[in-house]
N, C-alpha and C positions, 0 to 999 in steps of 0.2 A: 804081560798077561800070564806066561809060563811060572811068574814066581810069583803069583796072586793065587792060581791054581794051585800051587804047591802047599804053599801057606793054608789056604781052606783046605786041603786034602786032609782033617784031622778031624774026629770026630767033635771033640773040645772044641778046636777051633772053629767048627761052623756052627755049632751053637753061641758060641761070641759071637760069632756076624750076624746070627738071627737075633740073636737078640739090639745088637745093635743099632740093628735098620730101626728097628721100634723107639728108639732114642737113646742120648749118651747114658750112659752107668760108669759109677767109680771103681775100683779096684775091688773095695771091700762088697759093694753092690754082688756085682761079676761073683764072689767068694761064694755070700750068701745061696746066689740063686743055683749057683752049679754045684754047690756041697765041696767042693775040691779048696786044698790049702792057697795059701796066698801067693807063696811062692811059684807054686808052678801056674797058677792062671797070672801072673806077671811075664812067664818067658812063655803062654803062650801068645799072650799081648805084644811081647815083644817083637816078635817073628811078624806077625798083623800089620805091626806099624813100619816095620823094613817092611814090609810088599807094599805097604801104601791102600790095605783094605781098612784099615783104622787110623782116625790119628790121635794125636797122645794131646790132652789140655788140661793145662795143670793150672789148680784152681784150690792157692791157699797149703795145706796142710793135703790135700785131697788130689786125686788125677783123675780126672772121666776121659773116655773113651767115644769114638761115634766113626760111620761111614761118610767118609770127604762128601761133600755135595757135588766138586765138580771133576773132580780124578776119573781116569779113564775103570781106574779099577772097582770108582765107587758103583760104577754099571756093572760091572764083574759080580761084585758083593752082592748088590740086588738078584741078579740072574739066578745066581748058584741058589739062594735063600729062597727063592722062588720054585728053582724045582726040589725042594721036601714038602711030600705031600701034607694036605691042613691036618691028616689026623693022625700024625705022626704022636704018637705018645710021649715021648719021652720029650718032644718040643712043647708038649701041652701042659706038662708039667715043668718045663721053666717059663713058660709064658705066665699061668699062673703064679708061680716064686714072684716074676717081673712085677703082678699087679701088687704081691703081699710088700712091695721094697719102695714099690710107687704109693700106696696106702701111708707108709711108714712115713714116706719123703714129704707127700702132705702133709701131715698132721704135723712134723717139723715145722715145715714153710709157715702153717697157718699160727702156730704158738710163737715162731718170732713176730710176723706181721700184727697181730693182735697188738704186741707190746707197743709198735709204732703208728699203730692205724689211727689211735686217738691224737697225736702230735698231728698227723696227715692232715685229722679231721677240723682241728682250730684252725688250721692255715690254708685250707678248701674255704671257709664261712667265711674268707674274707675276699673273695673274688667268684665271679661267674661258676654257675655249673661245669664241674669235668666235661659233661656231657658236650657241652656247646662247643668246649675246646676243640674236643676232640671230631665234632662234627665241621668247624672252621678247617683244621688239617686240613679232612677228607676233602671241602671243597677245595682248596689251594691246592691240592696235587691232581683234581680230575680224575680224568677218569686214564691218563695214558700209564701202563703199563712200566713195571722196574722190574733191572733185571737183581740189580744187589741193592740192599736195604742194609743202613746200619743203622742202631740206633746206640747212642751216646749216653751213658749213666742211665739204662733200660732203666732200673728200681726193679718193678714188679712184671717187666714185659706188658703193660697195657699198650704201648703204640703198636710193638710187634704185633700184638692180636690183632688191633684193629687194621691195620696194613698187611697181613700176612694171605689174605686174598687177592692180594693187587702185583705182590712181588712174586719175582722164581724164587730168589732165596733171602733172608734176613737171619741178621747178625745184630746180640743186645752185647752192649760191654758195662761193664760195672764193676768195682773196684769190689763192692760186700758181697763176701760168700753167701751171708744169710737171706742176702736180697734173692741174689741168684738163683737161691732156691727156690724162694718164691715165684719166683719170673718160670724157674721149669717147669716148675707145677703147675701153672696155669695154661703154660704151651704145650705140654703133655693132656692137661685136662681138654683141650679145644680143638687138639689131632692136630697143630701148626707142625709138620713132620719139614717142612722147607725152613724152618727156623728153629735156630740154637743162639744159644747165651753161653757168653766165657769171659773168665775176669781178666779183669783190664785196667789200666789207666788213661782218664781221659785227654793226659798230658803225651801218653807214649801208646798210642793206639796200638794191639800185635794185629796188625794189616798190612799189607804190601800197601807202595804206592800206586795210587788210580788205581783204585779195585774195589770201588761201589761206584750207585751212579746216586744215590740219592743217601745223606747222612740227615740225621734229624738230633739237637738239643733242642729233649723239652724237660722244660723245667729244672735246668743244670748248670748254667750259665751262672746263676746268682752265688751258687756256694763256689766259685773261683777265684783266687786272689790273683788270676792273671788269664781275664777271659781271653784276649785276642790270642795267649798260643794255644787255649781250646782250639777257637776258631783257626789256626794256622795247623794245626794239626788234623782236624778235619778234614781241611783243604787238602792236605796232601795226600790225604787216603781218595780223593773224589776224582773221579775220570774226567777227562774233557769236555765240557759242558755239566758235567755233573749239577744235581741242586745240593745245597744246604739250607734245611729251615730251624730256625731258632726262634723259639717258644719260652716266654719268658716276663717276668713283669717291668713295665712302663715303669722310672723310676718315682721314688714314691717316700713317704716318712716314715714308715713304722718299724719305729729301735727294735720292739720290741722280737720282731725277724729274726734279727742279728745276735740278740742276746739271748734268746730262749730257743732257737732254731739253728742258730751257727750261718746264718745267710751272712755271706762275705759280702754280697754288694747289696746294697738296696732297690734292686732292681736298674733300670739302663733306661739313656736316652736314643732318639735316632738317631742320632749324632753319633755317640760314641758306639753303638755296634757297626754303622757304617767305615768308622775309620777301623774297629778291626777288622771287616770285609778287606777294606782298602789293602791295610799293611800285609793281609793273607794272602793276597794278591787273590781276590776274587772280585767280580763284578756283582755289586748290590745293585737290587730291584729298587727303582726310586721309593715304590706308595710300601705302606706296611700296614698289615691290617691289623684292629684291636677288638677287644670284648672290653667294655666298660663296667666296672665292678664296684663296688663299695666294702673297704678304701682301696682295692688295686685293682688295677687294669689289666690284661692280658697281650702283649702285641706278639705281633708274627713279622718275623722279619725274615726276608730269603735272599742267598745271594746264588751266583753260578761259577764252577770254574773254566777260566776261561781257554786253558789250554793245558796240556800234561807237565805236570812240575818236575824239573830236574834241579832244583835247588833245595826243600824241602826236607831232603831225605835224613837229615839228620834228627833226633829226637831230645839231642842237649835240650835242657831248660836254660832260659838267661835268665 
């Protein structure tokens, strides 16, 4: 506690934590908004992240910054940011800066996603409404309460948003910086302040093990040449009874997926995701529910873990 207060005792530095709590920023963000050189908003970062009032997520070419969700200090950080008062000037002039960098950050997000929105849009025409999809989720999870949410090759953060009412906290992982961005801009745009996105791979999750209760692959499974150590990987981020649900297409003909899309598999049967359940050492739900499409199908497959893994821990690929 005594070196969280020390650490904020600066004036610099607790404008980085007010700004923070409002969502992650990169180095050069941070630059922009406070006028000061790179260098020294680095060692005042630096200092942040020894006290454990920031952590450091490095993403690409790029590093963002944010307030831990669950650290004793990340309470510290709120508190302290809590008492300057709202009309503090000189806070009001980087909160504005914040929206001029968040403006900028869209209009980025929205110029990459434009380029991929039209591929998205051929390979939505050929299966059920998003909508439905996503209204199936909702009903296969109920209405009980998570406490960690991951979601698995996020894209754009659409499942985060739609579950980010339901969870304490959620967590998107995605390999594309440009995804990512898109995904912040839309959790920034909806005030999802209990979820963040960091990049990732979905072969070497950066998550301890058992530490969600609930993982979701939707629509990610297909571009893997080796789904079950998706699925093995998963599992071992999942707590003891934890759920996974996997969202995905019914296997099915269409090349053209594979050749204009880069879909590794043509979709799956229940067969072969239950034997990767199996070999993950997870317990699969017998029934799986589907959306019937023309020409693909949608199914939902869920398994549970059945106990805390101590063999998993490794992240080798075979």
């Amino acid at each position: 506690m005594l070196v969280g207060l020390r650490a904020a005792g600066e004036h610099t530095r607790l404008r980085i934590l007010a700004l923070c709590t409002r969502g992650e920023l990169s180095v050069s963000e941070l630059v922009k908004i406070l006028g000061q050189s790179q260098p020294r908003v680095s060692r005042h970062l630096k200092v942040m992240v020894e006290a454990g009032l920031l952590e450091r997520l490095p993403e690409g070419a790029q590093v963002f910054f944010r307030v831990p969700d669950q650290a004793e200090t990340s309470r510290l950080a709120r508190a302290l940011v809590d008492l300057i008062p709202d009309d503090d000037i000189g806070l009001g002039r980087d909160f504005s800066r914040l929206q001029q960098v968040r403006d900028t950050r869209a209009q980025r997000a929205q110029d990459y996603f434009q380029t991929v929105a039209r591929s998205w849009d051929r390979i939505r025409s050929l299966y059920v409404p998003q909508a439905q999809v996503e209204a199936k989720l909702l009903q296969l999870l109920g209405d009980r309460p998570v406490a960690d949410l991951l979601d698995i090759g996020t894209g754009t953060g659409r499942i985060l948003e739609i579950l980010a009412s339901r969870v304490e906290r959620g967590i998107g992982i995605d390999l594309s910086s440009p995804m990512l961005a898109v995904a912040r801009t839309n959790l920034e745009r909806g005030g999802h302040d209990n979820i963040h996105v960091r990049q990732g791979d979905m072969y070497q999750l950066p998550l301890e093990d058992a530490s969600v209760d609930l993982a979701v692959l939707h629509m990610v499974l297909h571009y893997s040449d080796s789904p079950w150590e998706v699925i093995r990987e998963a599992g071992r981020v999942l707590r003891a009874h934890g759920r996974l649900v996997v969202i995905d297409f019914a296997a099915h003909g269409e090349e053209k997926l594979r050749s204009e899309f880069r879909h590794h598999r043509l979709g799956f049967t229940d067969g072969e995701i239950r034997q990767c359940f199996t070999r993950a050492g997870l317990e699969a739900e017998e029934h799986s529910d589907q959306l019937v499409g023309d020409p693909l199908t949608v199914k939902f497959w869920q398994a549970r873990q059945k106990q805390k893994l101590h063999v998993l821990k490794s992240h080798k690929r075979f």
